[in-house]
Every structure is written in C-alpha cells, then in structure tokens.
N, C-alpha and C positions, 0 to 999 in steps of 0.2 A: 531161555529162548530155544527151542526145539529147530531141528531141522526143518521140520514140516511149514513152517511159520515161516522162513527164509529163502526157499525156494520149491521151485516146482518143475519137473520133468516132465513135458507135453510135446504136440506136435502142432505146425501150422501150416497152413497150404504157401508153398511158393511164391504163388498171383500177389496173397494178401500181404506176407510180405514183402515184397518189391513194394507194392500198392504203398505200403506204411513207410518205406526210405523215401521214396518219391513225394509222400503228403510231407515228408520231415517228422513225422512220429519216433520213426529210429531213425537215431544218427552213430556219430560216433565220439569216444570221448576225444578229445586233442591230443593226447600223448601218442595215439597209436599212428603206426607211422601209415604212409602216402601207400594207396593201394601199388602194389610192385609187379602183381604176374605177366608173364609174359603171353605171348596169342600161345603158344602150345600149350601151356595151362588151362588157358581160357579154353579150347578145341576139348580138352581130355574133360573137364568140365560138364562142357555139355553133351558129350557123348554118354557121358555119365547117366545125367539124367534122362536122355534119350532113352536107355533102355531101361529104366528106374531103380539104379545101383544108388547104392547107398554115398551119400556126399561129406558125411561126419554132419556133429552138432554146432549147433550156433549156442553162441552163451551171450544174455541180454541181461542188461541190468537196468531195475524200475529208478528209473531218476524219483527225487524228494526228500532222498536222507539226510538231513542237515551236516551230516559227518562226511558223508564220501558227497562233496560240490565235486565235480567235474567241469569244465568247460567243453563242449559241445560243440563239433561242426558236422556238416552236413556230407552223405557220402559222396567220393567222386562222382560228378555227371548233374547231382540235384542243384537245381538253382531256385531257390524260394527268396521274396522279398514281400517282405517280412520273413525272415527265420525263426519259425516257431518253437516253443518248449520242446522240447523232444520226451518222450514216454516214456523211451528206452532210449539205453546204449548198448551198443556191438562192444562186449569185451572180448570173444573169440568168434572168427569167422569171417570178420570185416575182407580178407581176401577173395573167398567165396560166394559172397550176397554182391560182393563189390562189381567181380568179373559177371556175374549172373544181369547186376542190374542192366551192368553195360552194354552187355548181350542182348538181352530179351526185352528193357523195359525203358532205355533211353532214349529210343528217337533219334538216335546220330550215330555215326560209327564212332565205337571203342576206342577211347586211346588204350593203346598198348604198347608192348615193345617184340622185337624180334629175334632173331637167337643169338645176335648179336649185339645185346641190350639197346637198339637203336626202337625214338619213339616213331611209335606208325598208329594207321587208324585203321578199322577193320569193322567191315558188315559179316556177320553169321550167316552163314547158309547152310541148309541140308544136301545134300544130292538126294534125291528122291530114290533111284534105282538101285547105290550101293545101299541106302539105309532100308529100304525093303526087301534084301537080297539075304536073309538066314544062314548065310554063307561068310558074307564079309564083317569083316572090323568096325564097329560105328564107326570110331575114332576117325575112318578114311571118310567115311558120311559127311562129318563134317567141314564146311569150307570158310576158308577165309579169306576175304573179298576186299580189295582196295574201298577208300572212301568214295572215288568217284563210279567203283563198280567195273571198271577196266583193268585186266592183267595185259601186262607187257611182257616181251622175250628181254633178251639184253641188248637189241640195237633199239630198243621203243616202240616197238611196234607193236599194236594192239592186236591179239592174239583170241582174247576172248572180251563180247561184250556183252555186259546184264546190267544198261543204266537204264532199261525200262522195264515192267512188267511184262511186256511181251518175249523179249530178250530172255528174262529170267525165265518165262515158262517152256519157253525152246530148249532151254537147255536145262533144264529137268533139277531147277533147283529154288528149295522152297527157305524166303526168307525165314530167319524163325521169332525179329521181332512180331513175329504179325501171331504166334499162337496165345497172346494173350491180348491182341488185339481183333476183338470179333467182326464188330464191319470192316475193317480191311480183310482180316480171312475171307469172308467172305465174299468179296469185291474177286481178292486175288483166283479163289477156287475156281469163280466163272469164267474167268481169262483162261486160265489151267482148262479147261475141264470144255472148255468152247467146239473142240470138235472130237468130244469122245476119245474111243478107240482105247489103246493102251492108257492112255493120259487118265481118263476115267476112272477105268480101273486101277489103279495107284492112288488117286485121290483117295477111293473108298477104302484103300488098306493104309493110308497112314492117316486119314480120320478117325481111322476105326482103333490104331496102334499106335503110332509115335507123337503126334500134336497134343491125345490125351492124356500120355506120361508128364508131357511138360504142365497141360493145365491142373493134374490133379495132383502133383509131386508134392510130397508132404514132407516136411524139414521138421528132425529131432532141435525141439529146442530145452536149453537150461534156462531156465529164467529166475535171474536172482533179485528179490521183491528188496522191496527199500529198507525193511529192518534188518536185512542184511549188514554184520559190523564190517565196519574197513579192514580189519586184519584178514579176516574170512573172504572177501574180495578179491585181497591180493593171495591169499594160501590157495584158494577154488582157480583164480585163471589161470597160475603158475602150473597148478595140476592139469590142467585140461588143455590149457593154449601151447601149441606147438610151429606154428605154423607165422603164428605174429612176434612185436616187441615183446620181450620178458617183464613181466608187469613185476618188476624191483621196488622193493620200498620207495627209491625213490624218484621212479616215475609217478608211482600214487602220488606222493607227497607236488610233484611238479602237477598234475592235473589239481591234484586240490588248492594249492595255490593263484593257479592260472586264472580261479574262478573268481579271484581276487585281486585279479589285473599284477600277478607280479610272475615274473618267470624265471621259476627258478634254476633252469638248466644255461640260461644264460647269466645268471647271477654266480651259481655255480662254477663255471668255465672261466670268470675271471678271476674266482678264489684259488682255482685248483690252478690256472696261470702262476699264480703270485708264490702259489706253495713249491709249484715245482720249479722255479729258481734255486731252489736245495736239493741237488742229489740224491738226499735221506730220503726225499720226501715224496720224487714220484711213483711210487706206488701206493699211495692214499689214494681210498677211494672215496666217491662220495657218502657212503653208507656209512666209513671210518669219521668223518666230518658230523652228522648228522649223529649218532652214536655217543660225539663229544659233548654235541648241543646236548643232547636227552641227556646225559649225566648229571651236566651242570643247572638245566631247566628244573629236571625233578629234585636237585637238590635243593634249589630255590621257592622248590613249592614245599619240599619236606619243612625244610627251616621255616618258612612264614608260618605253617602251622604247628611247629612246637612252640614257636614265638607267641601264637595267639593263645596256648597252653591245652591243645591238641596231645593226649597222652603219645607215647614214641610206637606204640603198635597201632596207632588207630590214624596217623601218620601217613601220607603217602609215603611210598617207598622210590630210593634213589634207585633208576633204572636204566635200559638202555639197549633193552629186549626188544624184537620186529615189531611186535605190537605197539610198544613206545614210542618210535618211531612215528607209526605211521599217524600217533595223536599230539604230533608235535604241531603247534599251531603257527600260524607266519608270525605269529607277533615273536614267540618264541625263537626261529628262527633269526628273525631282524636283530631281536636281542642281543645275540649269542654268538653271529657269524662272524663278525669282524674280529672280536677277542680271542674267539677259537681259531683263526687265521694265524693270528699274533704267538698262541700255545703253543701250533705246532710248528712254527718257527724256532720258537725258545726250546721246543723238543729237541730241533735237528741240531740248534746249539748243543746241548748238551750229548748228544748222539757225538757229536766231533770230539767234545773235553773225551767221550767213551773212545774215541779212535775209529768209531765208526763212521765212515763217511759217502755210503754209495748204498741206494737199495737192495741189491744183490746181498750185501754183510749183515742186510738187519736180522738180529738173530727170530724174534718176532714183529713184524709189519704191526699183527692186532694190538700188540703193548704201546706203539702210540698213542692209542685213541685214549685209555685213564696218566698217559704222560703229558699228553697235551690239554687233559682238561686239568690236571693238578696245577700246571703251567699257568692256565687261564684261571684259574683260581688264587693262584699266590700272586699274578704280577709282578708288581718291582721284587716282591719279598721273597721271590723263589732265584735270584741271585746271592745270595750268598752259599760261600765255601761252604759253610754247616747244614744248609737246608740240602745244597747241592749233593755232600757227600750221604746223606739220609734219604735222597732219590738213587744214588747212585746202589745205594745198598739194596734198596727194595728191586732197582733194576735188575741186577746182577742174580740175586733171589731168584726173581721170574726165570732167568736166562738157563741156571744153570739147575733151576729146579724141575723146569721144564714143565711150566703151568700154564702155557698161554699157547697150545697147541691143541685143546678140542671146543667145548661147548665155555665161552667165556664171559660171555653180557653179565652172569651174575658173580664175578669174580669182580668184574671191571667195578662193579656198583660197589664191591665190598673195598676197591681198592681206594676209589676216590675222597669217600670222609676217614676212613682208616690213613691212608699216608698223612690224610690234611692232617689228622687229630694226633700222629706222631711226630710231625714234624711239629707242633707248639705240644710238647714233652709226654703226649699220651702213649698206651701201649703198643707195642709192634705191629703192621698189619699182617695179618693174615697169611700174605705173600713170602715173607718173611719166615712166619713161624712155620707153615708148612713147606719148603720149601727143603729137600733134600738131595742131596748127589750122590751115585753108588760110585766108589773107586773102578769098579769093574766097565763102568759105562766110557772110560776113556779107549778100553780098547773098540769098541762100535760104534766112534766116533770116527766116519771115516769119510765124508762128502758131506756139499751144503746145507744137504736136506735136512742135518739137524742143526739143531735152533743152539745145542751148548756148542757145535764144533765153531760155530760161527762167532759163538760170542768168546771160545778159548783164544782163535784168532785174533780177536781187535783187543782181548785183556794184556795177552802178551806184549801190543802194541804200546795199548795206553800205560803200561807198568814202565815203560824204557826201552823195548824193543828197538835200536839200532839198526840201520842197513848195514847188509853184512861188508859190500864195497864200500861208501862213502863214511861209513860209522856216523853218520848223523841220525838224528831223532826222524821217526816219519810223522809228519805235518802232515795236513788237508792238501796243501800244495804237493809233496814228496809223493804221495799216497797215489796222486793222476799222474804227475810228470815220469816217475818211473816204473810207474806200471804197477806197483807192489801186488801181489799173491801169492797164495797157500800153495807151498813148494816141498818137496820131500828135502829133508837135512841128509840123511842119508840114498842116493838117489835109486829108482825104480831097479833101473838096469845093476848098479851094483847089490843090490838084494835080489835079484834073480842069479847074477853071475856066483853069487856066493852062499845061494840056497839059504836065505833068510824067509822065516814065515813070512807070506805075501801078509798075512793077514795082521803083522806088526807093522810091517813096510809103511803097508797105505794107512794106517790107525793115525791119529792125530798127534801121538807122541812124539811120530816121527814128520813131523810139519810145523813150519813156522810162514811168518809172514817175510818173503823174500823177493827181490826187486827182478825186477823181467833182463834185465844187463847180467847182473850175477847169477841168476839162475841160468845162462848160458853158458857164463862160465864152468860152474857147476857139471852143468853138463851130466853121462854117466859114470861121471868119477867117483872115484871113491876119496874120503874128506880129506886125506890127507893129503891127497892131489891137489884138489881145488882148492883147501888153505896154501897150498904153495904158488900155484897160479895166481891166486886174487895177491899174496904177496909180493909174487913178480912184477905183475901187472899195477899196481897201485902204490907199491912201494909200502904198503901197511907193517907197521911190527909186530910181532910176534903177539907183545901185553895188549898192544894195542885187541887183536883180536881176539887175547882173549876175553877181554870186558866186552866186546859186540857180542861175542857167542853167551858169555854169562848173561847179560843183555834177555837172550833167546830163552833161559833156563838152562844150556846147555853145556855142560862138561868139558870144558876144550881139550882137556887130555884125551877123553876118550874117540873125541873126533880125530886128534891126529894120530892115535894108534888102530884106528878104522876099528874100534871094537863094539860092534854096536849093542853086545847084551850090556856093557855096562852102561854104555852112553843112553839105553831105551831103560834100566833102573831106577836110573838115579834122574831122569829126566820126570820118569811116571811121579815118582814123589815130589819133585820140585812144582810141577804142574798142577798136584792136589794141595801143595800151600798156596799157592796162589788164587786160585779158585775159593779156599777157605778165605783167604785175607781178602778177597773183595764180597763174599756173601757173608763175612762179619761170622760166621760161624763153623764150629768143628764137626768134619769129615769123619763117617765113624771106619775108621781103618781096620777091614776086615783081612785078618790073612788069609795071604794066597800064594796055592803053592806054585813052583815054577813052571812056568808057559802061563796061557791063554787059559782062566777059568774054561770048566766043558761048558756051563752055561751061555758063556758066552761065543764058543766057537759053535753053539748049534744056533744061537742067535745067526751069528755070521754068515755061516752055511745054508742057512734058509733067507736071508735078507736079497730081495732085489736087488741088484746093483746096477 
C-alpha cells in the first residue's frame, strides 16, 4: 500500500467547510475531547484570518474502514435530528473549525470562556475603522460582544448598546456571522451604507478587503482515506496533533470500542481502581494492561494454530508491539481483562516476597507487564516455592542485567513462552542467558534512576536485612511504618570532614536500607559514634549488632574502627556474591587496581547528577 493510496494533501474553502460540520458530513470521533478555547483564542483566530495568515492544517479521516469504527458525534453548536453518517472525522484541528464554526457559522453566540476559565457567550464583531486602518493590530479589530449585545461598567450600567442593527451600524461595527451569510450581508450593508458619507466609503474597502479574506480563505487540509491502517492513524496524528488529546493506543482502542457500545475508559478506571489497592502497582499504565492482553491473546492464537498443525514459522507470532495493540479486538479484551487484573496482583505478591514494596523501588515498572502475564498464565500453579524461585531468577536476571530499560515489546514476547517452557523443565530464557553485570558498575550505582541500584536495595532487604535499631526483619508493614530508606552507612558529612572520595561516599557500597528514627540518630557521625548512641539509646549489645550489620553485608569491625577503605572492600565483594546468588550465576571478577576504575570516574564525571 503506497502513501499515495492513503492520503492526500489539498486545500478547501472555509464556507464549505463550516457548510459540511453544520450538514453533519464532518464530525468528530468521541474520544477527542470537549472544544476548550477560550474568547482570546477565539479573537487571535479570527484576526488571523482576517488578514489571510495562515491557521495550520486540519487532518480529516474518510470513515468506512472496517478496522478504525470510531464513534462519531457532532461538533459543538450542530444539532441534527437524525444524526447522519459522517464522511469524515476531525482527527486534528477540531479546536480550530470548532471556534470558527461558532464564530461565523452558528447562529447564536459562542459558548466560550474567559481569562478566568469562567463559561460566557459571545457575538464576533469587527470594528470597521481599527480593522481598515494599515496602522493598527487586527487583533484590536476584533470585538467581543455579550449575548444580549449590551457591555456594562462595574455598577451595571449599560455603557454600550448594539441589540439592533441600527445600534451596530452607529457604532461602526460589523457582525462577522453575516460574511457567509449573503442576504443578510446584504440587508445589513443598506442599513450601514443609508446615508453615505464616510460610512460608504469603508463599506467599499472592506468589501473590497476584509469580508473577502473570510469568504475565499482556503484551509491546508491532510485527509486520510479509509485504506488508511489503524497504526498509521494513530503514528500520523501523534505527529501532526499538537494542540488536541494525544491519540495513545489506547484512546484508538477506546474509540474503536465505543462503536461497539462498550466503554472502555470506564471499564478501565475500575481495573486500574482495583490494581491500585497495591502500592507496587500504581504506576501501571493502561498501555502496561493492554500489552499483558496482547501477549497472552497472540499466544492463544500462536498455540491454536500450531494445534491445527500450522508449521512454527508460518505461526503468528507472540507479540505486544503498538501495532498489536491497536488490533486487539473487544472480544479479546473481555477475555483477558479480568485475569490479567488477577496477574498483576499475584505480580505485586511476589514484588513483596522480592521486598519490594512501593512504586518508587520498582527497579523496572515495564518487567511487570511479561510478570503479570506469566502470572495470568500459570494461575493457581505459579504458587509454588519452585516455580516461585525460577520467576524470582529470571527477575533478578532482568534487574541486575539491566534489560528492560530501552526498546522491550520484543524481549517481553521472548520472555513469556521462554519463562513458561522453563518453568515445566525447558531451557533457560533468554533473559537469563544474556543477562550480565560488570563489578565495576557498583561504583555508578549512585541514585534511583538505575534499575540495579534499586533492586541491590530491596535484595539486601529480602536476603535478611535487619533494622539497624529494632534488629527486626523489614515487613510490608515495617517498610511504611518506619519510613525505611536508602541512607549512607558511612554518613555524607563524615566523608567530607575526612576527605573521602565523594564519589565512593554516595556509590551504593556505601548504602543500605535504613529506618528514618535511626538515620537520625545516625546523624553526621561517624559509625563508631552512632553504634554507641543506637547502644545507649536501645540498650542493644554489642553481638547483637553485629548480626544486624552482617544482616547489611557489612563488617562490623570495620565500622566501629571508622575505617572505611576496608569496610567499602570487603563490602564491594560481599555485594557481588550476593547479586551472583540471586542471578543464579558467576560474576566475571575482573581485577582492579586501587581506587575507582579511570573508566569509570569519566563515567562519573560526565553523568548528570
């Protein structure tokens, strides 16, 4: 299918179309939202076209495509009974033709709003004098007029009145519905024009200049014909619409629905209610949900056709690509939704056994959507310890291999029959086997924004990590109630006061997960302080702390002789066993000689922080 076939780049007069919203020829689809400009919008508008500047393009799409149904209503202001087919839909500009129709081509004043989002109704006028004066601002030309055609001061009192035609012609201001209405122009010009003199002359120069801008204004239009595909619909208005709703997959997907009497943004709204009851979980998008469907739907059309004995390349394929997306059909949906609800429930379960328990910690957001469809996939059977700890590997994989931070639809598709077909005793997925960590990457592990720092965080947790006050386990409960976060062991201020590389300080060697009470105590002491404090203060012993801090990975000698090259040593190796014991595999231990690889401090050096 060629470009040429798909759309076309033309022009149309104004009049015709106004003319075609008003018959109901163009409408608009339902998703896009409620026309919003305000009168200065509306005023800069038409001054626009007043002197025949350019207004942007309108983008129309040929209804009839069995693929892209839209549901259709009629723009602000049209009222048709019977509501006919529409020909076309406004995918970009509906602001534009919206404020124009109301303007020029309804019959009643404008609903609009004011500078203080308040709604008001408004007649267009020209001023006749400023807008034939070479000199001034259209913008000032044109006027906007109460409903009844009466401005008031602030005690009420009528200050200016134009509720007749006479009125208006006294005061030298010319409606501008009436330039696409000829017997009333006409009507009105004789009023105007009744006793000559200057009045006259102005008639004959905006006859001659401004009334014919309006009738002969010609509008760049896109117009995208019905063989237009769905993907191409929503990639074309994302590129060109700026000004309306972001046409997101899954607005398409709610418009094509809608044509099928089901709405899916309110269907929507109660799943994503349901999901966000879980902490893990409000940052799911609906794209993340939809993503889960398409996995699981294409794998239910892959299977029936290997089933029917469909060779495996000639197979659809398990996907979950924007395109897939957008040919997810409602049955699909229906299907799918309530189980994939349930997935990623059972996700944020397992998110908690990981210690992760709060949006902000999830090392990747996008590795839900092949967790929650593996989840909707195994049901009862993805509870067990052995399947558990075989998701837990492939997680920890992702996490610290750091695979699910660019282009991922096609990893996802690889990950969902791979995990399936290892968890019943097939070969490792992919995720797995690629999946590698550089020792050197612990020191540029320094803020949330990486995906391992987040997940060294909640491993340390889930491994036994201790409060360093209460010495108890941190729970889902412990986790809210005392605040727990990423806190220096060795604190800021004492690695300034003792000229410690900043860039060891803040590295993640030197952080653990620690309670918002203790880190107070903590304070900028240096450790053998605050082990003395936290011992005053709580009465803790000695052994006791040391199994909290071994807990952490961390040395308790070396904390309480404040030495932190050994304590930041023997910490850095303890860290990369750990990391191997939960990714199931060996770390290749490059030597390195003392300080900070140079690779990695020009990393550092050049890193936004």
């Amino acid at each position: 299918m060629t470009a040429e076939t798909t759309f076309d780049s033309t022009k149309q007069s104004l009049q015709d179309i106004l003319k075609d919203i008003k018959a109901g020829k163009t409408q608009l689809p339902d998703f896009q939202r409620s026309w919003v400009w305000d009168d200065n919008h509306v005023k800069s508008l038409l001054a626009s076209v007043s002197v025949s500047y350019p207004i942007g393009a309108v983008m129309l799409l040929e209804t009839g495509n069995p693929d892209v149904r839209f549901r259709p209503r009629l723009v602000e202001g049209v009222v048709l009974d019977p509501i006919p087919e529409p020909e076309w839909l406004i995918l970009d500009g509906q602001q534009r033709l919206t404020s124009l129709f109301q303007a020029l081509f309804y019959g009643k004043p404008a609903k609009t709003k004011d500078a203080r989002r308040n709604i008001i109704e408004r007649w267009y006028y020209l001023h006749i004098p400023t807008a034939l004066d070479p000199n001034a601002d259209q913008e000032d030309a044109i006027l906007s007029i109460p409903a009844n055609k009466k401005i008031l001061n602030f005690r009420g009192e009528i200050i200016e009145d134009y509720s007749t035609v006479e009125l208006e012609c006294e005061g030298d201001i010319f409606p501008l519905p009436l330039v696409f209405d000829f017997p009333a122009l006409t009507a009105w010009s004789g009023v105007y024009t009744k006793n000559g003199g200057d009045k006259f002359q102005n008639w004959l120069k905006l006859g001659q200049t401004i009334i014919p801008r309006f009738q002969g204004y010609q509008v760049p239009l896109i117009k995208l014909f019905k063989t237009t595909p769905k993907e191409a619909v929503c990639q074309v208005f994302e590129k060109v619409n700026t000004g309306g709703v972001s046409l997101t997959v899954f607005e398409l997907l709610t418009a094509t629905y809608a044509a099928d009497d089901f709405n899916l943004r309110d269907d929507w709204d109660k799943r994503d209610k349901e999901l966000r009851t879980a902490k893990i979980l409000k940052s799911v998008k609906s794209d993340d949900f939809l993503q889960a469907i398409s996995l699981l739907a294409s794998r239910k059309r892959r299977m029936q056709a290997l089933d029917s004995g469909v060779e495996s390349k000639k197979a659809p394929a398990i996907t979950c690509k924007r395109r897939d997306l957008l040919r997810l059909t409602l049955q699909d949906y229906k299907t799918w939704a309530e189980d994939v609800v349930k997935g990623f429930k059972n996700a944020a379960k397992f998110m908690h056994i990981q210690r992760i328990f709060e949006a902000r910690d999830l090392p990747y957001r996008t590795q839900l959507v092949p967790l929650a469809a593996i989840f909707t996939l195994l049901g009862d059977e993805g509870e067990p310890d052995t399947i558990r700890n075989k998701i837990a590997r492939w997680f920890w994989c992702g996490v610290f291999g750091e695979l699910y931070g660019g282009a991922i639809e096609t990893r996802f598709a690889k990950d969902l029959p791979e995990l399936f077909a290892w968890i019943n005793n097939g070969p490792e997925p992919a995720t797995i086997v690629d999946a590698n960590f550089a020792p050197n990457r612990l020191y540029s592990l320094r803020t949330r924004n990486s995906a391992a720092y987040k997940g060294l965080y909640a491993l340390l947790i889930k491994d036994g990590g201790l409060d360093f006050r209460t010495g108890e386990e941190i729970t889902f409960q412990m986790y809210f109630d005392e605040h727990i976060d990423i806190h220096h062991i060795f604190p800021q201020k004492y690695c300034r006061d003792n000229s410690i590389d900043p860039k060891k300080c803040d590295c993640v060697i030197n952080k653990t997960g620690i309670a918002a009470k203790t880190n107070r105590i903590i304070g900028g002491n240096a450790p053998s302080e605050y082990l003395a404090k936290l011992k005053k203060s709580i009465g803790i012993e000695d052994a006791r702390m040391d199994e909290i801090l071994r807990s952490h990975v961390i040395e308790p000698e070396s904390l309480r002789n404040d030495d932190f090259d050994a304590f930041f040593n023997k910490r850095e190796e303890a860290l990369l066993d750990r990391i191997e014991k939960a990714m199931g595999k060996l770390i290749a231990r490059e030597a390195v000689e003392d300080g900070i690889p140079p690779e990695v401090i020009d990393y550092l050096e050049n890193e936004d922080l």
